[in-house]
C-alpha atoms as one frame of an Amber mdcrd trajectory, in Angstrom:
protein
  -5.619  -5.369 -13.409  -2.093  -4.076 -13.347  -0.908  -7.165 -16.886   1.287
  -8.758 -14.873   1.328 -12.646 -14.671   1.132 -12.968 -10.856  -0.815 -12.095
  -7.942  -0.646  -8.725  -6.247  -1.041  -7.887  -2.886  -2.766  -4.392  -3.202
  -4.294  -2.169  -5.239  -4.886   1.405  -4.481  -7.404   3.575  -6.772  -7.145
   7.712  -6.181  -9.999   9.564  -5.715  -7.625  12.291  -6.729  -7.180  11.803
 -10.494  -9.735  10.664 -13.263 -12.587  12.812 -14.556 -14.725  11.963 -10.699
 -11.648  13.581  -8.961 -13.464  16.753  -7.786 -16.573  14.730  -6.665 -15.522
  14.608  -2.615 -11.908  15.966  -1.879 -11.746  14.736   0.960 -11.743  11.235
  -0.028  -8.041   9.402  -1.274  -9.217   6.806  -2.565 -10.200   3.064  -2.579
  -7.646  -0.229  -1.322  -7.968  -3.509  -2.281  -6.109  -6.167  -0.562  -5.571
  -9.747  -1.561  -6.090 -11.411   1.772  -4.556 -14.703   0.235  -1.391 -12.927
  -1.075  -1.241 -11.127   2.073  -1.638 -14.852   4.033   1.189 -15.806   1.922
   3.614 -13.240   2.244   3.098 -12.913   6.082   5.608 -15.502   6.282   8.013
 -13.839   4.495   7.764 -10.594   6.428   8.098 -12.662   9.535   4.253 -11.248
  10.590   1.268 -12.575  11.616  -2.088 -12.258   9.010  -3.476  -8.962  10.507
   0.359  -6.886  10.928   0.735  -7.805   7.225  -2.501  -6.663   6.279  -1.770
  -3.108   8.113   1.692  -3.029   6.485   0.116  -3.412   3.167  -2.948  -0.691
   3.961  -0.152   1.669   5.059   1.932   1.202   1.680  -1.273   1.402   0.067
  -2.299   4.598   1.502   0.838   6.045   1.138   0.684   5.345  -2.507  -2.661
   6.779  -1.882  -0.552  10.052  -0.753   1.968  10.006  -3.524   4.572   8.215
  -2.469   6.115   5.563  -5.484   8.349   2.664  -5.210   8.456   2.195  -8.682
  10.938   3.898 -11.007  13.145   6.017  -8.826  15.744   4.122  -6.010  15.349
   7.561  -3.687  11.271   7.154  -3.969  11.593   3.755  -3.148  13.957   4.363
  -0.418  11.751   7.373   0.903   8.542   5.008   0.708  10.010   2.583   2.544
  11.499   4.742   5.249   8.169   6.117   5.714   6.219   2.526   5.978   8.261
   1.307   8.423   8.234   4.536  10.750   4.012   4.261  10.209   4.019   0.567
  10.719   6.457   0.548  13.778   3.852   3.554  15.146   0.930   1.374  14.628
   2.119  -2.127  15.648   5.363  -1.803  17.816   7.553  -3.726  15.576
């Protein structure tokens, strides 16, 4: 979806752009996860299966919300700030 030659882990679609944008406000929009990627990466990230799958539904809904890693080094750092004060909320770590 996004051309690049290699797995992502998540998508996020906005209900809040497009021509369908003013069908329910109160919706953000849609995440899709690869569970394999996420399997994969869990590793990485030192987490189990289902604390990487919340870490990625958090950065998804926060891209959901606005927030962009891509581009600027103060959106990434602001991103990432807020991911890991969300994540540390949610799981403890």
């Amino acid at each position: 979806f996004l051309g690049r030659d290699k797995p992502t882990n998540i998508l996020a679609f906005s209900m809040k752009e497009g021509e369908f944008s003013a069908l329910n406000p109160s919706l953000l929009g849609d995440l899709v996860i690869s569970i394999e990627t996420a399997k994969r990466q869990s590793k990485r990230f030192g987490l189990n299966e289902m604390e990487m799958i919340t870490l990625l539904m958090i950065h998804g809904i926060l891209h959901l919300l606005g927030y962009e890693h891509e581009g600027t080094k103060k959106g990434a750092r602001e991103m990432a700030l807020k991911q890991k004060e969300l994540f540390q909320m949610i799981i403890g770590k």
